[in-house]
N, CA, C and O of each residue as an XYZ file, in Angstrom:
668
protein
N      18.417     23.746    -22.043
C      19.204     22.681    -22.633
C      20.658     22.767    -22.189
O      21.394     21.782    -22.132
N      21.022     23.996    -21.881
C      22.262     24.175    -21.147
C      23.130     23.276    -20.189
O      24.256     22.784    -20.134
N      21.710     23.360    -19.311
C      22.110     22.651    -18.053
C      21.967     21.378    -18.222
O      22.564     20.608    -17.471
N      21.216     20.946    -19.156
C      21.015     19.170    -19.432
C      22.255     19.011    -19.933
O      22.823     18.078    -19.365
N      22.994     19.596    -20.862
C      24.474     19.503    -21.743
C      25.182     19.511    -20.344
O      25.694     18.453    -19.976
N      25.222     20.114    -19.899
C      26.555     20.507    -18.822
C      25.894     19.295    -17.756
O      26.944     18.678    -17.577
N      25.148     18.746    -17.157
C      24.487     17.773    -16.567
C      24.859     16.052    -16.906
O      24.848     15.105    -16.119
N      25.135     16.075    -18.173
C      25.097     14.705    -19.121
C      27.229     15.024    -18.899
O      28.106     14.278    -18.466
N      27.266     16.164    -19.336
C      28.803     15.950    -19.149
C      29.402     15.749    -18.109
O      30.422     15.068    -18.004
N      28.792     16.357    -17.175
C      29.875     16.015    -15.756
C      29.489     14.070    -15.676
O      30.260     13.110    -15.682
N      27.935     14.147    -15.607
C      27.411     12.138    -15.349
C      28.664     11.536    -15.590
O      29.336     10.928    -14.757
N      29.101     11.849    -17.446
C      29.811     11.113    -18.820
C      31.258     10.839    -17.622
O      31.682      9.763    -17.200
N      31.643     11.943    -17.387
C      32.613     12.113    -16.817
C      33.084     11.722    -15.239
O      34.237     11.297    -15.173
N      32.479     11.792    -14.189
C      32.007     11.481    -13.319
C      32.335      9.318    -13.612
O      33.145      8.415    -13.405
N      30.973      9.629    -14.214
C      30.722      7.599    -14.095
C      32.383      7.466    -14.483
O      33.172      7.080    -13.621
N      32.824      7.811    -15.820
C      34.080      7.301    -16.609
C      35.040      7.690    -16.024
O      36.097      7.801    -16.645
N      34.967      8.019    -14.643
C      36.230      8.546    -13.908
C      37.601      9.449    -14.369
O      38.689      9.439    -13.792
N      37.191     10.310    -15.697
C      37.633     11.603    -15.998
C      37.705     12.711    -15.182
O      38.653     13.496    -15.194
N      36.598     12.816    -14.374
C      36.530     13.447    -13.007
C      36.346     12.968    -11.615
O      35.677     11.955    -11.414
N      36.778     13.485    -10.848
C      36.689     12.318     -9.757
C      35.138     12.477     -8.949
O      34.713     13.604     -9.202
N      34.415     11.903     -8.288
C      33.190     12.076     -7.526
C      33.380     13.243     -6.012
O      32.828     13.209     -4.912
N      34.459     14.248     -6.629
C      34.223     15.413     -5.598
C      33.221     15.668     -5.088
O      32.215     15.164     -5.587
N      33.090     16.429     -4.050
C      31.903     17.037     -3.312
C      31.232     18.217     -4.348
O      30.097     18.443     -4.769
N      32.694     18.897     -4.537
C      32.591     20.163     -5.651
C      31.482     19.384     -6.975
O      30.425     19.775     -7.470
N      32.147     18.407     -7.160
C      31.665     17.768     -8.722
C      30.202     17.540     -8.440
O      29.327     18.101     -9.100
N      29.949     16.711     -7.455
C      28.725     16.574     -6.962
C      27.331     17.163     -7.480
O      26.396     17.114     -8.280
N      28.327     18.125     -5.702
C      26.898     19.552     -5.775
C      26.494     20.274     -7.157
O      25.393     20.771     -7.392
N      27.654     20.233     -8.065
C      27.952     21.132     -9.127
C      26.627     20.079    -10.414
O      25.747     20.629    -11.077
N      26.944     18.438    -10.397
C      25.959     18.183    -11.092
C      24.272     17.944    -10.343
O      23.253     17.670    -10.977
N      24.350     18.085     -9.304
C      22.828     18.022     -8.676
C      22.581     19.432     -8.862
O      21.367     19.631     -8.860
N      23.142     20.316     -8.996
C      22.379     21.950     -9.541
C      21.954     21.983    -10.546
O      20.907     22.528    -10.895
N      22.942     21.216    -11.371
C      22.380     21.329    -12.844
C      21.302     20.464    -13.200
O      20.515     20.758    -14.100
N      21.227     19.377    -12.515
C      20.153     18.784    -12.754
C      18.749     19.514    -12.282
O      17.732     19.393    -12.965
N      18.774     20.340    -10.968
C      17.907     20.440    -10.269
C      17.269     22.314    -10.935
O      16.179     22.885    -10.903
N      18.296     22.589    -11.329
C      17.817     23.651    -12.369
C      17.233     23.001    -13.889
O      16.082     23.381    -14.101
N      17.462     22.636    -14.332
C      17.096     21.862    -15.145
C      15.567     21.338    -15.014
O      14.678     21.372    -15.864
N      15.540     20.907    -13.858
C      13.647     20.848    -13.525
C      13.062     21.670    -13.095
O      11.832     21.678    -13.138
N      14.189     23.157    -12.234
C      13.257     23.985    -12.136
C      12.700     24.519    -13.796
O      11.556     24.456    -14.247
N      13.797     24.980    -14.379
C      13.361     25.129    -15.773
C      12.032     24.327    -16.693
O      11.347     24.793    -17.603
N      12.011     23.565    -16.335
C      10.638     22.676    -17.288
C       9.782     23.005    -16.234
O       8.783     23.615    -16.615
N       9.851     22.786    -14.953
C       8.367     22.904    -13.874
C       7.834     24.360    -14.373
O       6.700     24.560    -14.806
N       8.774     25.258    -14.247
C       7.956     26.758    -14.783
C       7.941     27.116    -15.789
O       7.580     28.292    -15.850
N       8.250     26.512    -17.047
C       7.715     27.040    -18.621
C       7.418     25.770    -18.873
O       8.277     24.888    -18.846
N       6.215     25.563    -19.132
C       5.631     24.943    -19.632
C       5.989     24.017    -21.125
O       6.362     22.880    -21.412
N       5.768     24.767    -21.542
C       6.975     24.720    -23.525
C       7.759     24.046    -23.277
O       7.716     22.938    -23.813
N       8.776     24.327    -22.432
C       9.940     23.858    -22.332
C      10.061     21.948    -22.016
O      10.724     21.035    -22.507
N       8.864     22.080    -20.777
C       9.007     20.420    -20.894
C       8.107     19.802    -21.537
O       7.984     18.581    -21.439
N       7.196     20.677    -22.431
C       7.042     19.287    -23.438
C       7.630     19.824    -24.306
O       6.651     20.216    -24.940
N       8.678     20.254    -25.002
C       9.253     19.932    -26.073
C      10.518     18.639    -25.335
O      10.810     17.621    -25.963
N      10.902     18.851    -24.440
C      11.572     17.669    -23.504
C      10.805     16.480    -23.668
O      11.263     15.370    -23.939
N       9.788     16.733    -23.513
C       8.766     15.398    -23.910
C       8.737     14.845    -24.419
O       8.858     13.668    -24.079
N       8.511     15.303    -25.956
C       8.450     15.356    -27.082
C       9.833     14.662    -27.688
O       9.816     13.634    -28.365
N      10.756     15.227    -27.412
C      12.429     14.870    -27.874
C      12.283     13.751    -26.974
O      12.521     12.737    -27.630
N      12.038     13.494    -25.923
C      12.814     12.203    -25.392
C      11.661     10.726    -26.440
O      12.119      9.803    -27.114
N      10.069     11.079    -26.160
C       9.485     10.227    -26.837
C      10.251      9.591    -28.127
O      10.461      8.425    -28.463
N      10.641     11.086    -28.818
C      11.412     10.539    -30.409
C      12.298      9.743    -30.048
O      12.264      8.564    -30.401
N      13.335     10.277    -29.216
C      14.777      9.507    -28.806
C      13.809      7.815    -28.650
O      13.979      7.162    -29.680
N      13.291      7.393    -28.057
C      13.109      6.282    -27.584
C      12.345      5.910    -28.771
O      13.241      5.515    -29.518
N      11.436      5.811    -29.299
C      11.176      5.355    -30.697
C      12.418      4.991    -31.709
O      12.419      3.946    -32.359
N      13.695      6.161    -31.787
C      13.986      5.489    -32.467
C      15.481      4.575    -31.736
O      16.594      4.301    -32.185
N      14.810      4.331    -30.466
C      16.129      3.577    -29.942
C      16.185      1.884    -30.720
O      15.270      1.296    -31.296
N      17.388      1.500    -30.509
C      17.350      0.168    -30.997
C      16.633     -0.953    -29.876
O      16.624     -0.873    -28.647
N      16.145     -1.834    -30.608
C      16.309     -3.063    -29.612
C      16.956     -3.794    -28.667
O      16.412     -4.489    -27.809
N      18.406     -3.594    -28.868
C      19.526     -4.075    -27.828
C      19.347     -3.394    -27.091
O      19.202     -3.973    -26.014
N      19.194     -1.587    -26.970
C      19.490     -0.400    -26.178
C      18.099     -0.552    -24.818
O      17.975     -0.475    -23.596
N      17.109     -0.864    -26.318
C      15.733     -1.241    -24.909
C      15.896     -2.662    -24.268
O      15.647     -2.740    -23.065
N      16.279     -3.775    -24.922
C      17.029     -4.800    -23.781
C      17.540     -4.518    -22.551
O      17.092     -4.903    -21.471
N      19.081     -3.410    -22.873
C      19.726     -2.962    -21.801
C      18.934     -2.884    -21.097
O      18.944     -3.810    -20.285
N      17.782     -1.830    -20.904
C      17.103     -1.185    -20.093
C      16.057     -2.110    -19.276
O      15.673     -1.541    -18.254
N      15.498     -3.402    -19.475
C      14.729     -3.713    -19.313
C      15.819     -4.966    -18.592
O      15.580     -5.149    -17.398
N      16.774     -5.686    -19.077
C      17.533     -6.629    -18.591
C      18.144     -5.681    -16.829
O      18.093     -6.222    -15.724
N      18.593     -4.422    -17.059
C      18.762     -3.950    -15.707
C      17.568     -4.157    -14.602
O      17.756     -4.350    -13.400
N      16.580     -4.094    -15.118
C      15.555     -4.101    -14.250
C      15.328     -5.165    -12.810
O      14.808     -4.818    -11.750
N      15.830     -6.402    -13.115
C      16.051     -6.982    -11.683
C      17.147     -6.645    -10.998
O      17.130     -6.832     -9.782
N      18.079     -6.198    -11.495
C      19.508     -5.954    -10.903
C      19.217     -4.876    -10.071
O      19.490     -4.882     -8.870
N      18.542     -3.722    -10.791
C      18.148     -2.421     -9.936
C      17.499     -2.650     -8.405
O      17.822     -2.372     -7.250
N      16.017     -3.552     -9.313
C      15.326     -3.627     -8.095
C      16.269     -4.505     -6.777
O      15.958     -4.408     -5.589
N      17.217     -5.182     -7.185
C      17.643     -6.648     -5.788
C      18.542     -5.604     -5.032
O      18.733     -5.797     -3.832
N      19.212     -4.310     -5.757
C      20.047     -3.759     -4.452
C      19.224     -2.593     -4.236
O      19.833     -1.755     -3.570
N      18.433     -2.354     -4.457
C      17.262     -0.971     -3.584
C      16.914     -1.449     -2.590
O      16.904     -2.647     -2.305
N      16.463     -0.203     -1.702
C      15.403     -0.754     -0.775
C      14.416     -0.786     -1.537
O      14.427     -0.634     -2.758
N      12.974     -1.107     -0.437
C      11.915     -1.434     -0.734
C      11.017     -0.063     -1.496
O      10.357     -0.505     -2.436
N      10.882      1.100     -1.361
C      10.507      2.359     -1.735
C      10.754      2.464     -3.292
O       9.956      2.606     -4.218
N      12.494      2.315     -3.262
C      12.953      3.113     -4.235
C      12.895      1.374     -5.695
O      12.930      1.366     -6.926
N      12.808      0.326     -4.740
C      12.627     -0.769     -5.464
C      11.488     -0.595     -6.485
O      11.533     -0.647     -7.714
N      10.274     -0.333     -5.504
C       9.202     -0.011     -6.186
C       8.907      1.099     -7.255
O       8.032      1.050     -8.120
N       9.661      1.948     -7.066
C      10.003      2.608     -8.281
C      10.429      2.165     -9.667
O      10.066      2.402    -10.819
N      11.233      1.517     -9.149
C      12.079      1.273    -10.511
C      11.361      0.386    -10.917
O      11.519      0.179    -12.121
N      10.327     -0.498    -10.237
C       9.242     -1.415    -10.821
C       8.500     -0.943    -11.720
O       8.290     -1.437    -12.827
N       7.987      0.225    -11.194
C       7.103      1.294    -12.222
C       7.386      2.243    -13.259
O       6.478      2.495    -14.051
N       8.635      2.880    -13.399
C       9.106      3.027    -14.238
C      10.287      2.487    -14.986
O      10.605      3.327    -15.828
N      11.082      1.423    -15.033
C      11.400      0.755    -16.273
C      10.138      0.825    -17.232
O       9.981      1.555    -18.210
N       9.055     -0.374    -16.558
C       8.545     -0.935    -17.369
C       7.573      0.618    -18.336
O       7.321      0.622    -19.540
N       7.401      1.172    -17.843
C       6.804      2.355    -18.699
C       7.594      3.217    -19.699
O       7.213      3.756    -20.738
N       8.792      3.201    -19.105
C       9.978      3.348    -19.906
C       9.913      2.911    -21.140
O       9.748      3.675    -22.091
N      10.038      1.593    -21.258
C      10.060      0.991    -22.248
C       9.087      0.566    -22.851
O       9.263      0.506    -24.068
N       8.264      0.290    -22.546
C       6.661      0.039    -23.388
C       6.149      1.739    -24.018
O       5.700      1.941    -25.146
N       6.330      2.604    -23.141
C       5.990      3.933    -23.810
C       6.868      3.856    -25.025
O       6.870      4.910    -25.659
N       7.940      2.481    -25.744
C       8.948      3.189    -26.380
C       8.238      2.227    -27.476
O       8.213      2.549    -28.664
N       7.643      0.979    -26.977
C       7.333      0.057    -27.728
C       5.962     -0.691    -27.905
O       5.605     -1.759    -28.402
N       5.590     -0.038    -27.510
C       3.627     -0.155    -27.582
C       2.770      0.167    -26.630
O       2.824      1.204    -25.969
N       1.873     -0.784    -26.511
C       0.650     -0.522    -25.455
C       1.025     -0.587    -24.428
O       1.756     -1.551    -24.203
N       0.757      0.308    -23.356
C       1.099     -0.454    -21.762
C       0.097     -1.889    -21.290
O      -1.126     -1.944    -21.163
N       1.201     -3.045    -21.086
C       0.159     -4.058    -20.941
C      -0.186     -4.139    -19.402
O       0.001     -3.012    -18.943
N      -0.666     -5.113    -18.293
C      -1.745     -4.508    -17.127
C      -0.060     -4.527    -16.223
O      -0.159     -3.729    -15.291
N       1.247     -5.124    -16.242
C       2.085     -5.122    -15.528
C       2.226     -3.938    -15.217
O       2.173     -3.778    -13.998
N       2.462     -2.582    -16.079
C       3.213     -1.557    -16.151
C       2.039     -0.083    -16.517
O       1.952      0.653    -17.499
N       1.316     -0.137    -15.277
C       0.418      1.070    -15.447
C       1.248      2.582    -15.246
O       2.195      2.798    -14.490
N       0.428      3.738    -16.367
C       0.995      4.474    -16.232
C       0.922      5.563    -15.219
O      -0.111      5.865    -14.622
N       2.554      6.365    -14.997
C       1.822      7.506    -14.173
C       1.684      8.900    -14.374
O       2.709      9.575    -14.465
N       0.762      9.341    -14.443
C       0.340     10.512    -15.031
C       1.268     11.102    -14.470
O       1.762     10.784    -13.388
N       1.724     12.424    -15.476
C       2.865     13.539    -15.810
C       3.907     13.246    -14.999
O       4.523     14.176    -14.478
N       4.196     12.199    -14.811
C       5.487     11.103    -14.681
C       6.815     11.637    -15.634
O       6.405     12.158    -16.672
N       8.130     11.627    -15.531
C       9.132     11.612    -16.561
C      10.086     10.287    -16.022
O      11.145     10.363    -15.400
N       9.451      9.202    -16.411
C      10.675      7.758    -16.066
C      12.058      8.056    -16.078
O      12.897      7.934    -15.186
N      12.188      8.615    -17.663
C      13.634      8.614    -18.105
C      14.406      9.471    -17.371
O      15.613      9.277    -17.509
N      14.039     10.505    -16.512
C      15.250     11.258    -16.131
C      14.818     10.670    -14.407
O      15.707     11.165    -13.713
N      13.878      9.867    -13.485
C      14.249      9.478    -12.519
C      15.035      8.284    -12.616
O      15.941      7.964    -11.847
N      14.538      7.511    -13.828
C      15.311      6.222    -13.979
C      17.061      6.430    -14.083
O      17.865      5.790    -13.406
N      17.403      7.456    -15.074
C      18.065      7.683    -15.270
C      19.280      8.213    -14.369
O      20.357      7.682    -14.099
N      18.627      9.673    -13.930
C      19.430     10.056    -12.377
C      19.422      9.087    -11.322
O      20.643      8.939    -11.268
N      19.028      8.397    -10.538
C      18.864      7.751    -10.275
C      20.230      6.597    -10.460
O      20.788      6.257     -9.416
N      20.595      6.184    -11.407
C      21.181      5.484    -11.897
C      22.734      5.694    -12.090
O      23.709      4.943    -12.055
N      22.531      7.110    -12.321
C      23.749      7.908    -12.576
C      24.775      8.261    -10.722
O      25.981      8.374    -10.503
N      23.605      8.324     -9.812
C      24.088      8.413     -8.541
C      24.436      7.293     -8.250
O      25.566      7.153     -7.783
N      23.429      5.943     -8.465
C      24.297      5.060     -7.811
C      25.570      4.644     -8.257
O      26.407      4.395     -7.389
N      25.937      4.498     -9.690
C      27.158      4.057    -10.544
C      28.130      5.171     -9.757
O      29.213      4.749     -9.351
N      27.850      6.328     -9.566
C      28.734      7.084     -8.782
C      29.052      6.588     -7.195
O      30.070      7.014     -6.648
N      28.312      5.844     -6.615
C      28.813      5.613     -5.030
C      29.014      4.085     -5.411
O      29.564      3.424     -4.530
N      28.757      3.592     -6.258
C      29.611      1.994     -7.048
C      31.556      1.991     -7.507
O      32.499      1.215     -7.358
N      31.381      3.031     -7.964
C      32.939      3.725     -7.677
C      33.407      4.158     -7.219
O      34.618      4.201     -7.435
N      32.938      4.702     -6.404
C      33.693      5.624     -5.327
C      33.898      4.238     -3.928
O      34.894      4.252     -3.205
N      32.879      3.247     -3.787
C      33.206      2.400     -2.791
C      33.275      0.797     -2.947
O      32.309      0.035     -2.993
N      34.771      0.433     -3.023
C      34.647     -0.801     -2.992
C      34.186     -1.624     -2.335
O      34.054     -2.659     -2.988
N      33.798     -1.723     -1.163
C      33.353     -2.555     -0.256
C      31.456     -2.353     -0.862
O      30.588     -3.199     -0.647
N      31.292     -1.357     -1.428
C      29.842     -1.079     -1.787
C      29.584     -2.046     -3.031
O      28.673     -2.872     -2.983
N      30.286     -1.937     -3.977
C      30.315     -2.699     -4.994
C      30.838     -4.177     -4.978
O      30.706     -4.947     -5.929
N      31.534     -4.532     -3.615
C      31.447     -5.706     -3.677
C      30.144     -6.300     -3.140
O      29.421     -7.115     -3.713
N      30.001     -5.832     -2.125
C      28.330     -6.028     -1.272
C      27.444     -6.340     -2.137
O      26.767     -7.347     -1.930
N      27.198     -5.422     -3.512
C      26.398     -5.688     -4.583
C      27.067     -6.568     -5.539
O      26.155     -7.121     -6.153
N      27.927     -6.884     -5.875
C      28.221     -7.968     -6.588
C      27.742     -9.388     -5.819
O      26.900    -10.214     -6.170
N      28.702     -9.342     -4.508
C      27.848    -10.616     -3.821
C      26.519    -10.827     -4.067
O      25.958    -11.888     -4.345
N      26.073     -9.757     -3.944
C      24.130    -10.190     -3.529
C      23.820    -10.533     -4.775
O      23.157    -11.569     -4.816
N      24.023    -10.111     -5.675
C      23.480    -10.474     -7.199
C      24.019    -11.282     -7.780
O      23.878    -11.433     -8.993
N      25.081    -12.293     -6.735
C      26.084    -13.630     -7.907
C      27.039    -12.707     -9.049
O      27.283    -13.293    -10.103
N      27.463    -11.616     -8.922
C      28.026    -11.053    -10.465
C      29.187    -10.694     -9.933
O      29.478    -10.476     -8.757
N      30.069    -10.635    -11.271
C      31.313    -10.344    -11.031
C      31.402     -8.596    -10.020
O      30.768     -8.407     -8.981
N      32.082     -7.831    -10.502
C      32.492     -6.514    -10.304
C      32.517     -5.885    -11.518
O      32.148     -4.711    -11.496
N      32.870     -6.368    -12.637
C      33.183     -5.857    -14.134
C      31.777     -6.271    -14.679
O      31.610     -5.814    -15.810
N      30.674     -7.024    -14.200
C      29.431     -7.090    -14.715
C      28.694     -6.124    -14.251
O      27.938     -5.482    -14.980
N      28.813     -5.932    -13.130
C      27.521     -4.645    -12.140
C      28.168     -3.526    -12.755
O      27.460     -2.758    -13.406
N      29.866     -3.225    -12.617
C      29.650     -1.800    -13.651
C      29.494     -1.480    -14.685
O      29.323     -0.338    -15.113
N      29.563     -3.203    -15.651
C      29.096     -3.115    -17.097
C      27.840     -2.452    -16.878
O      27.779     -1.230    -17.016
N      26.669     -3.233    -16.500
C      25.555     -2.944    -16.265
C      24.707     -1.162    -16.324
O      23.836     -0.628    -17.010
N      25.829     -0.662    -14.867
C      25.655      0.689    -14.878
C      26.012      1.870    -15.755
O      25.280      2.839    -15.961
N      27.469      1.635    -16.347
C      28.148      1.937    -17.522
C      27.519      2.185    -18.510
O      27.768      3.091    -19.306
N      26.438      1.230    -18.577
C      25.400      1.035    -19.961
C      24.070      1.611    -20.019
O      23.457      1.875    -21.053
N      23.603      1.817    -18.620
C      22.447      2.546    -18.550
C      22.734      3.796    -18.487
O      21.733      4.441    -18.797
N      23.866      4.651    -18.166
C      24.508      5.807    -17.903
C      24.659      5.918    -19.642
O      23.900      6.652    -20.276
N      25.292      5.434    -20.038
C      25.773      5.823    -21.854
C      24.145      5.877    -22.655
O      23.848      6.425    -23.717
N      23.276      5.098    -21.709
C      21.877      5.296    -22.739
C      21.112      6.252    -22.434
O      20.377      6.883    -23.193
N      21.285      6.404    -21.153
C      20.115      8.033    -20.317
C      20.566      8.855    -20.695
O      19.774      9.658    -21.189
N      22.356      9.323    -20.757
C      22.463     10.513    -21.378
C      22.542     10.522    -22.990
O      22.256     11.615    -23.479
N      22.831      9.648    -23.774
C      22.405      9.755    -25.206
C      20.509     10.043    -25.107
O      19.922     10.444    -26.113
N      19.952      9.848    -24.152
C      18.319      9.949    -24.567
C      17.724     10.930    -23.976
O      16.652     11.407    -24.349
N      18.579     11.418    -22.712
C      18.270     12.721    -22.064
C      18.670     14.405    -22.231
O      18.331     15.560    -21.973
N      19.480     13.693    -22.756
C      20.580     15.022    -23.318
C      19.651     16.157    -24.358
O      20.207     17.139    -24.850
């Protein structure tokens, strides 16, 4: 849980430009993340009680919070490529139906899958190269018709919900 705390803080910090997107800062939160899965891949316990806590977290998320999550979902997919598009096809929607009922035939599941922390990381990197490059974030504003203060609303918001649910 260490490294998820220290992981969620640099993101917090990082996205909110408290820290800047150093190389140092970087590497420093891809360790922690990446320890962090070594940790659950080899004790067992460990990631399903991760399991377990995130399931709760999302049960008792609100409705607006699962909006967020589900309203990002075309935005994600229009600036991915095609690979990582398809991802995020497959897990939003499991994301959020695991939070709110049955999976219906759109959103099949994938076995010993964790959505929330690819959706999430995931998310947390790009909002990081969304700030760090203007010409990047305008590119994506163009393509999606949106302002600049909407695409980082957007990211801002999925970043404040992965780490309140990952943490």
């Amino acid at each position: 849980m260490d490294l998820t705390t220290v992981h969620a803080g640099l993101t917090r910090q990082i996205v909110s430009e408290d820290l800047p997107p150093s190389e140092e800062n970087l590497a420093l939160q891809t360790v922690c993340e990446e320890g962090a899965r070594a940790v659950r891949a080899t004790h067992p316990e460990i990631a399903e009680n991760r399991r377990i806590l995130s399931r709760q977290a999302w049960k008792e998320m609100t409705p607006e919070a699962r909006a967020t999550v589900e309203a990002a979902l075309p935005v994600l997919t229009a600036i991915s490529e095609d690979d990582l598009a398809d991802q995020f096809r497959k897990d939003i929607p499991e994301l959020v139906n695991d939070a709110i009922g049955p999976v219906p035939d759109w959103a099949p599941k994938l076995p010993g899958a964790d959505p929330a922390t690819r959706i999430f990381g995931r998310v947390s990197r790009m909002s990081i190269i969304l700030r760090s490059s203007v010409e990047t974030l305008d590119a994506v504003a163009a393509r999606l018709g949106m302002t600049r203060g909407e695409v980082i609303g957007i990211f801002v918001g999925l970043v404040s919900l992965g780490i309140s649910l990952i943490s």
